[in-house]
C-alpha positions as CSV (number, residue, x, y, z in Angstrom):
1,X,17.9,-13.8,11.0
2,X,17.6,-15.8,8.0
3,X,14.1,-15.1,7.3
4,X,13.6,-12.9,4.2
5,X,12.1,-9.5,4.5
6,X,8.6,-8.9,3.3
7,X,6.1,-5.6,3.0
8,X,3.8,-7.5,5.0
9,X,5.6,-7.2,8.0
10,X,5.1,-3.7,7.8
11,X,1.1,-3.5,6.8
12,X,0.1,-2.4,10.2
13,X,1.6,1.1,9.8
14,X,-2.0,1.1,7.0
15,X,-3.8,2.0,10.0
16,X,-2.6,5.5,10.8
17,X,-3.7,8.0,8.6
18,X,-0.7,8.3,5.9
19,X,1.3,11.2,7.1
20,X,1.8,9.6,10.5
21,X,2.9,6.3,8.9
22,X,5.2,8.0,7.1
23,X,6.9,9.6,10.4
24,X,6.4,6.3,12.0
25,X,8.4,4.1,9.1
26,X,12.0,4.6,10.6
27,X,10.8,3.6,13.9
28,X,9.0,0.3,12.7
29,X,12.0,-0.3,10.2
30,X,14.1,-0.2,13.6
31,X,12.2,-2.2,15.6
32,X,12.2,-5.0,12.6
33,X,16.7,-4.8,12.1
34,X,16.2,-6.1,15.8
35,X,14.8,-9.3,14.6
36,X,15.3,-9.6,11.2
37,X,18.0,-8.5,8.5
38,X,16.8,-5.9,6.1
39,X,17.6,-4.1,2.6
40,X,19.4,-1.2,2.8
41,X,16.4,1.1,1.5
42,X,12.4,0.2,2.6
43,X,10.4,2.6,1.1
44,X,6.1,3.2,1.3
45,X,5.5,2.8,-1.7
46,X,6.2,-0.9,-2.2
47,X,4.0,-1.1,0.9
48,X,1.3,0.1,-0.7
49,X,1.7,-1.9,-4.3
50,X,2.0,-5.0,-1.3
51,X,-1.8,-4.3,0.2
52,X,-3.4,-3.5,-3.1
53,X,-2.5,-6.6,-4.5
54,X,-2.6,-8.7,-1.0
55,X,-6.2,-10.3,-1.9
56,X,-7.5,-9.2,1.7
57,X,-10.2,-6.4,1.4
58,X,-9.1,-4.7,4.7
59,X,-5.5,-3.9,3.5
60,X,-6.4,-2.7,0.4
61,X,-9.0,-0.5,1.7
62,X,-6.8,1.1,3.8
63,X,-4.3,1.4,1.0
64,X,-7.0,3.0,-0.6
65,X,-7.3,5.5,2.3
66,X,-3.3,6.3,1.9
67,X,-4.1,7.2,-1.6
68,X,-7.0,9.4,-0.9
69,X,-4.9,11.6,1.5
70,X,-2.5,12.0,-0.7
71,X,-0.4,9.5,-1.0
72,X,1.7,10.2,-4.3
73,X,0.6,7.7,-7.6
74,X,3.2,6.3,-9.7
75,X,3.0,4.7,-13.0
76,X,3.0,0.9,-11.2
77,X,0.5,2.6,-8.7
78,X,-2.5,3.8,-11.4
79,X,-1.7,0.5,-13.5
80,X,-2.3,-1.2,-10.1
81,X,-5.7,0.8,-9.4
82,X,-6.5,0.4,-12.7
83,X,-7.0,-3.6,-12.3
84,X,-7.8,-3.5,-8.7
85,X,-11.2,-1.4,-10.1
86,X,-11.9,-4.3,-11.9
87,X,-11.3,-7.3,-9.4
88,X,-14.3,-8.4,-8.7
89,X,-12.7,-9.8,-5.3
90,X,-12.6,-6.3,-4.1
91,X,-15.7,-5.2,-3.0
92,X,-17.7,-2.9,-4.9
93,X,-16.7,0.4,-2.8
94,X,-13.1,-0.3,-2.9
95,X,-13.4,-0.8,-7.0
96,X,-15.0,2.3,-7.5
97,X,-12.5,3.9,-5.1
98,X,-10.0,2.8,-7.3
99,X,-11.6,3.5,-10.5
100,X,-11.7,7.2,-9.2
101,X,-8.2,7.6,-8.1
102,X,-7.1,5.6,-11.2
103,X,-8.8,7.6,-13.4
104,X,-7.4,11.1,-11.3
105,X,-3.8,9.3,-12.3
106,X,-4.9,9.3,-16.1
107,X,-5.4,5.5,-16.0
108,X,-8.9,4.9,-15.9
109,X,-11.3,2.8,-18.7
């Protein structure tokens, strides 16, 4: 139990559709107490600041996805959009995906 807790742990819960995953987050925050000692609050949203910036082009296209459906943008969110649009590790789709959403958020060039 001395291993420290990370978002990645809980990146799987990117592959339901948002509203699901958000149902689902007790359960999978649950399952990982079992195993693992955890802060007191685990929120989505550091989740999804945690596959934007991951560097792995699945993640953050399905981080993407959460933010398409809805998933409510925060200041560190658009700022985050705003330089994932111009990664050029991201493919092209996901950079215009989040030029769009960053621009919805009032933070687009």
């Amino acid at each position: 139990m001395s291993d420290e807790f990370s978002y990645v742990w809980l990146l799987p819960l990117f592959e339901k559709p948002f509203e699901v995953a958000a149902l689902d987050l007790p359960d999978a925050v649950g399952t990982l107490r079992k195993k693992y000692t955890l802060p007191s609050e685990i929120a989505l949203q550091p989740l999804v600041v945690t596959a934007l910036a991951s560097h792995s082009e699945y993640w953050a296209g399905l981080a993407l996805r959460w933010l398409e459906e809805g998933f409510p943008l925060d200041l560190e969110l658009s700022q985050l959009l705003a330089h994932c649009a111009e990664n050029r590790g991201l493919p092209q789709s996901h950079r215009h995906r989040a030029r769009k959403l960053a621009c919805l958020a009032g933070n687009g060039s």
